[in-house]
C-alpha positions in Angstrom: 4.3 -2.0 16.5 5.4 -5.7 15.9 8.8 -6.4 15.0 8.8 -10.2 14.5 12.1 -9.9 11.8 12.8 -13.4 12.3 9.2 -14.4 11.5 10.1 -12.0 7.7 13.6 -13.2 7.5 11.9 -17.1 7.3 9.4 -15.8 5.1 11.4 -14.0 2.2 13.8 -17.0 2.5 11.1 -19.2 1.8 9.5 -17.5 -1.1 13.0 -17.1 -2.4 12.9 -20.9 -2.9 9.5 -21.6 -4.1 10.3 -18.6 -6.1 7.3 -16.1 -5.5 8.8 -12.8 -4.8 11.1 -11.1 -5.9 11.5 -13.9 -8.2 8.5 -14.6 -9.4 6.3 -12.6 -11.4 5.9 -8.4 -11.3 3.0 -6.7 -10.1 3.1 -3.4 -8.8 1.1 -3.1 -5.4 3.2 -6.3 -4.1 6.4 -4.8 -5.4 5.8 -1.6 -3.5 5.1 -3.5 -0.5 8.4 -5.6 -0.8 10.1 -2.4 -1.7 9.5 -0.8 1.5 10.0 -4.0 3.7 13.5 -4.1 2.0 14.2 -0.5 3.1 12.6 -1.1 6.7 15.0 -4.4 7.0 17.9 -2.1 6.0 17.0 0.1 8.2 16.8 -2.1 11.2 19.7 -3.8 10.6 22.2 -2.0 8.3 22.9 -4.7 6.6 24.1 -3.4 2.8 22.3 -6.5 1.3 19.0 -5.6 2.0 19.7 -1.9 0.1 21.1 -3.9 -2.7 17.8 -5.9 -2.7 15.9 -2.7 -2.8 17.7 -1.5 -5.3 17.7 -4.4 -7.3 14.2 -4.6 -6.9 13.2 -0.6 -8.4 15.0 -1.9 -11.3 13.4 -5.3 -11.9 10.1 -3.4 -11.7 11.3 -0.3 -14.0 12.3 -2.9 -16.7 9.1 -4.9 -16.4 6.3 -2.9 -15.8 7.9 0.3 -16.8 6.3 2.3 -19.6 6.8 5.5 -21.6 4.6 6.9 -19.0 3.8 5.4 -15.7 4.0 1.4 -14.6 1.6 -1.2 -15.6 0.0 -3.0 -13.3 1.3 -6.3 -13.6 3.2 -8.5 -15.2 0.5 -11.2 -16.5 -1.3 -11.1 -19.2 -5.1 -10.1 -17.8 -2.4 -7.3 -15.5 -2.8 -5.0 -18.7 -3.8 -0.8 -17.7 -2.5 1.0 -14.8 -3.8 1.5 -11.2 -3.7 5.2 -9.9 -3.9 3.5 -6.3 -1.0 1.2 -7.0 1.2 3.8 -8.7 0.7 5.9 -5.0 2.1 3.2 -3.4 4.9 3.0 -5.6 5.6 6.2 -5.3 5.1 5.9 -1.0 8.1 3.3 -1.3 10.1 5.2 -3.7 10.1 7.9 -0.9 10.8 5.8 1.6 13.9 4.3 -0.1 14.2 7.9 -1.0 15.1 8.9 2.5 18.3 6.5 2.4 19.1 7.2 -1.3 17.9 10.5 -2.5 18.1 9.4 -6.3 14.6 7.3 -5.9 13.0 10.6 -4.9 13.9 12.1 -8.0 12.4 9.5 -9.5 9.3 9.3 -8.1 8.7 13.1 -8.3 9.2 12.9 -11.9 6.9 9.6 -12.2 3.9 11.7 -10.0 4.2 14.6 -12.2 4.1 12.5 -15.6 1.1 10.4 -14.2 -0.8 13.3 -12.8 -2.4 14.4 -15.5 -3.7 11.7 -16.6 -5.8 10.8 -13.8 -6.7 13.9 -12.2 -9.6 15.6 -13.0 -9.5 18.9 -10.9 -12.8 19.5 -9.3 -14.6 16.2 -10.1 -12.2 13.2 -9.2 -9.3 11.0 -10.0 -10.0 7.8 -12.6 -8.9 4.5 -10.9 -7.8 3.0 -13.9 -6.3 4.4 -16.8 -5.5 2.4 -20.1 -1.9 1.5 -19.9 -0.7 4.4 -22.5 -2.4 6.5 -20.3 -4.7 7.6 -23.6 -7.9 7.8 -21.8 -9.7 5.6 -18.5 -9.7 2.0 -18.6 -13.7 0.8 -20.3 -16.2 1.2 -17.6 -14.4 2.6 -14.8 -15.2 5.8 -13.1 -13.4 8.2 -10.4 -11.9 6.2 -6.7 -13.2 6.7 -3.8 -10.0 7.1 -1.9 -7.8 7.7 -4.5 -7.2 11.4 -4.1 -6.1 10.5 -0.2 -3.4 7.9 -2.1 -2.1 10.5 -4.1 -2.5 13.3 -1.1 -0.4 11.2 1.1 2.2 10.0 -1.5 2.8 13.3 -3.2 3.4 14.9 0.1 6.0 12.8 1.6 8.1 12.9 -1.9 8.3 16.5 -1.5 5.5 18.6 -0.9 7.2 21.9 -2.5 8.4 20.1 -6.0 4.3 18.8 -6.1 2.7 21.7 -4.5 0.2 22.1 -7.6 -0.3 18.8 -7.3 -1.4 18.7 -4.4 -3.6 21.2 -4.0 -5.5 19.0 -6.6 -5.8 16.5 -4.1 -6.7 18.5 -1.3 -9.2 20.1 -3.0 -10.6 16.8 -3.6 -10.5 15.7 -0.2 -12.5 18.7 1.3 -14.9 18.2 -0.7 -16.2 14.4 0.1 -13.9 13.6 3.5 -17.7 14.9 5.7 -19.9 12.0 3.7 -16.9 9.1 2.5 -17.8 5.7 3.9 -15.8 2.6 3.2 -17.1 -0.5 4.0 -14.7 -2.7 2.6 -11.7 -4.4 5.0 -8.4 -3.6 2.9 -9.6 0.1 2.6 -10.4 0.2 5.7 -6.9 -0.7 6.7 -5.4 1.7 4.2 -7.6 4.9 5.1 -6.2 4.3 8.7 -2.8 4.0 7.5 -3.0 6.8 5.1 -4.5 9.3 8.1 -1.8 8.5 10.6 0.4 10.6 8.5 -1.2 13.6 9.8 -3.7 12.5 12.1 -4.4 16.1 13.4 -6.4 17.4 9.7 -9.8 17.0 10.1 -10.3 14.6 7.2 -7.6 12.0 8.9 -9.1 12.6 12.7 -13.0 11.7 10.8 -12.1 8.8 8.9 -9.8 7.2 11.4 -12.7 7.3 14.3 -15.2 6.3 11.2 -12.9 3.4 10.3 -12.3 2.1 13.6 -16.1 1.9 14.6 -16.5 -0.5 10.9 -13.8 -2.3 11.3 -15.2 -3.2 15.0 -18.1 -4.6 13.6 -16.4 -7.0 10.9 -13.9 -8.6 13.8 -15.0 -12.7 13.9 -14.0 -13.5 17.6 -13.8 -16.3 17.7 -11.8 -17.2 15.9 -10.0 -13.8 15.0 -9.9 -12.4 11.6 -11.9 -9.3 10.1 -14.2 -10.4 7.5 -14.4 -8.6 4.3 -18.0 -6.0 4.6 -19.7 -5.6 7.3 -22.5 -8.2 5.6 -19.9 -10.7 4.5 -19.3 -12.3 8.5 -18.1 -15.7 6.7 -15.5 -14.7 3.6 -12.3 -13.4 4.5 -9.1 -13.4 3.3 -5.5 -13.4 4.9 -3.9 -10.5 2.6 -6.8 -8.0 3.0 -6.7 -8.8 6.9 -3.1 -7.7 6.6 -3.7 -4.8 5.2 -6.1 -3.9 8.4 -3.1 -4.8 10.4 -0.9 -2.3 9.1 -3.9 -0.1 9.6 -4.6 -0.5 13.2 -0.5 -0.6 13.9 -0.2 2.6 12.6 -3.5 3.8 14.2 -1.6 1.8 17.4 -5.0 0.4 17.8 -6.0 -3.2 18.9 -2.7 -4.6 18.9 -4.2 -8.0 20.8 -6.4 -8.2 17.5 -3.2 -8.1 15.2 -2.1 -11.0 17.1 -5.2 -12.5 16.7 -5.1 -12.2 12.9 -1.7 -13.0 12.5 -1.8 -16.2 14.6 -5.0 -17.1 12.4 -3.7 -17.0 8.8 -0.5 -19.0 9.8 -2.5 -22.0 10.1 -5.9 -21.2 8.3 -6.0 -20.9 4.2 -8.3 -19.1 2.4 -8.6 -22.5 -0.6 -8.2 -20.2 -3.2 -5.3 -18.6 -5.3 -4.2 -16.4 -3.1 -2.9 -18.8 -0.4 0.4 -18.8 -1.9 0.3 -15.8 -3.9 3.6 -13.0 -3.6 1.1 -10.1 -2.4 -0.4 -12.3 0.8 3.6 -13.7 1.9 4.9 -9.6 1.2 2.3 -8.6 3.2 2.0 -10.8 5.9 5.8 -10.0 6.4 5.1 -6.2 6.6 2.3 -7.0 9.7 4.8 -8.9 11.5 6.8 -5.5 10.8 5.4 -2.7 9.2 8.9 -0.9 10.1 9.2 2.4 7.7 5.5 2.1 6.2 4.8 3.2 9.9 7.8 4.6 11.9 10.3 8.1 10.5 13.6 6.1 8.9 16.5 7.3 10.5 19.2 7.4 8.1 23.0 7.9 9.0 
């Protein structure tokens, strides 16, 4: 697993004074990712500040995209509904700073059980976008594809007795499509193999790890080292989806030369588009130079 903290340190001083994250603008799925690169630099380095970050952080969020029920997606303008698989994430981090400070636990028990409901149809699927008052799904969406792993995941590792009923939803859910699911896309990809290496011994997690893998082999552009985006998309590629692979394969501890291949790659090589400087591709290229507590058990004490 890479551990490159003076590569993040650089980083999240940098974006600190172009102002991109955390001082730039809110949006959830980057937020989460910060979140739990805050905890892992605690973590690693017991350092007080970097808790006080994290906690600063949950509350920045909570005040911006904070609703009655749940957290809206972002803070922009066209950021408007909520994300079931950015709310999992969420909750993932809030566990994860959970371990250090049991409060955020609490909290994101209470925000899976509020949410739940409203994207979880027992039996058929979960809705991947919900309008932001959670009154019904988001015009023309229909159920995830690996939404009910998000939640699976995520709801176990807040506390799998306090969302027992929950899920059993999602379990149920993922018996009955884990045989026949194939993703072909590279930042699902990366997050099926990250989500499986929680329990890699269930039979879903052993499936789509081995099914992932064998994609993902087929989408790696050598030279000059970067996973494209589908299996029929060998030119387009982008550096933020690429790092989600990486956190993938790290936690898979798969084809480490490869995340070194990638990582070198997007140091130097832009995408030209908006997301060369965006918060979510600097968060996570900092979390594949150290994926730290999205992958390893924090030890706390």
């Amino acid at each position: 697993m890479s551990r490159d903290i003076s590569y993040v340190l650089a980083k999240l001083d940098w974006m600190r004074s172009e102002r991109i994250w955390p001082n730039g603008s809110r949006y959830l799925w980057t937020d989460a990712f910060g979140l739990v690169l805050l905890t892992s630099l605690y973590l690693e380095l017991r350092d007080r500040h970097w808790l006080e970050e994290a906690e600063s952080l949950v509350a920045n969020v909570e005040r911006v995209l904070g609703r009655r029920r749940g957290m809206r997606i972002g803070e922009a303008a066209d950021h408007d509904g909520q994300y079931f698989h950015y709310l999992t994430m969420w909750l993932f981090a809030l566990a994860r700073l959970g371990d250090v400070k049991p409060e955020y636990r609490a909290r994101g028990i209470a925000l899976a059980r509020d949410v739940h409901r409203a994207f979880v149809m027992p039996g058929r699927g979960v809705t991947w976008k919900m309008q932001e008052d959670l009154s019904g799904p988001y015009p023309g969406v229909g159920f995830g594809a690996m939404d009910a792993y998000d939640g699976y995941v995520s709801y176990r590792l807040l506390d799998q007795d306090a969302l027992a009923p929950e899920i059993a939803d999602m379990r149920a859910l993922i018996e009955r499509d884990w045989r026949t699911l194939t993703i072909e896309q590279d930042l699902g990809l990366g997050m099926m193999l990250w989500l499986a290496h929680f329990w890699p011994q269930e039979p879903w997690a052993t499936a789509q790890s081995a099914r992932a893998l064998r994609t993902l082999d087929t989408m790696w552009i050598e030279p000059p080292g970067y996973f494209c985006r589908a299996p029929w998309l060998g030119g387009t590629k982008f550096a933020f989806t690429n790092f989600g692979v990486s956190l993938g394969l790290q936690a898979a501890n798969a084809w480490p030369a490869r995340v070194d291949r990638l990582n070198a790659f997007f140091e130097t090589c832009c995408s030209g588009d908006e997301y060369d400087q965006e918060a979510i591709t600097c968060v996570m290229a900092c979390v594949s130079h150290f994926p730290g507590a999205f992958i390893q058990s924090p030890k706390v004490g």
